[in-house]
N, C-alpha and C positions, 0 to 999 in steps of 0.2 A: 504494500500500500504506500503510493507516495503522496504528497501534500507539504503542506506546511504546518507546521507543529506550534501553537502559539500560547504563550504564558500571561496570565494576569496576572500582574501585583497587586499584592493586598497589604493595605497600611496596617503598620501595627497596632496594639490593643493599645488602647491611651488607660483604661480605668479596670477592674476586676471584670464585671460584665458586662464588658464592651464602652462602646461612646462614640464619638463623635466619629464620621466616616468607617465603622464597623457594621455597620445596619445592611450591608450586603454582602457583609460574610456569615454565612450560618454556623462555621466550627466554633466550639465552643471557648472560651480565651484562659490559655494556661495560667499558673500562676503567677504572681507577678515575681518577678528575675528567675523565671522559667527558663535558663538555657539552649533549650528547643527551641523556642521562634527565632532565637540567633544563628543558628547553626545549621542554613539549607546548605550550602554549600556544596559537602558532598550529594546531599540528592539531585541537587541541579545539574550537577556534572554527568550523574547515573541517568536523568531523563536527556543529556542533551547526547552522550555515548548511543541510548536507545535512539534516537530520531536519526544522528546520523550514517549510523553501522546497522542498528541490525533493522531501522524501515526503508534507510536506505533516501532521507530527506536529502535533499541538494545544499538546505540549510536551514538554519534555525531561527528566529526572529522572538526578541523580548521587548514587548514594550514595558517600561518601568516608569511611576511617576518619578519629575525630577528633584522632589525633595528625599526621596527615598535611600541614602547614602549606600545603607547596608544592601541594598540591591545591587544597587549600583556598583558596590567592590565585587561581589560575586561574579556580576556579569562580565568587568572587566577582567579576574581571576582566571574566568573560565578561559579565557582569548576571542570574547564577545566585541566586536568595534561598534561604537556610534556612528550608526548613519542620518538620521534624522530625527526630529523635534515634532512632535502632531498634535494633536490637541485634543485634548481626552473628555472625557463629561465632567470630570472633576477639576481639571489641569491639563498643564502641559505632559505630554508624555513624551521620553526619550528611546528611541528606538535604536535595538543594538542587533545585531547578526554575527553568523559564522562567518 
């Protein structure tokens, strides 16, 4: 199956049960200095290995809002470039590829 493989960022939990811009994420919000929500990382790497090895994706594309920092290291970590700026419901969003 080929396509495009696309990621949404999701801001982090500002309060114990959610807040402000969490109203469309349904998972439930860890505890607070949970570890886990800092630490995609290696997952990001495992779904970006899947898209491009074993479906065989041409490439990857993440949009990320641009206040999002810790997105934004991962993406660059992975060897994600910036190509473009777009304009999101919320914001601007920065778009990075393989």
């Amino acid at each position: 199956m080929h396509g495009n493989l696309r990621t949404r960022d999701v801001p982090p939990c500002t309060s114990p049960g959610g807040g402000p811009g969490r109203t469309h994420d349904p998972r439930p919000s860890p505890p607070q200095g949970c570890r886990a929500e800092r630490r995609r990382g290696p997952a990001a790497r495992a779904v970006l290995t899947h898209a491009l090895e074993t479906l065989g994706c041409p490439r990857v594309i993440a949009e990320i809002d641009e206040t999002n920092r810790a997105s934004i290291a991962v993406a660059t970590g992975l060897g994600l470039r910036r190509f473009a700026t777009v304009q999101g419901r919320l914001g601007p969003l920065l778009r990075y590829t393989t």
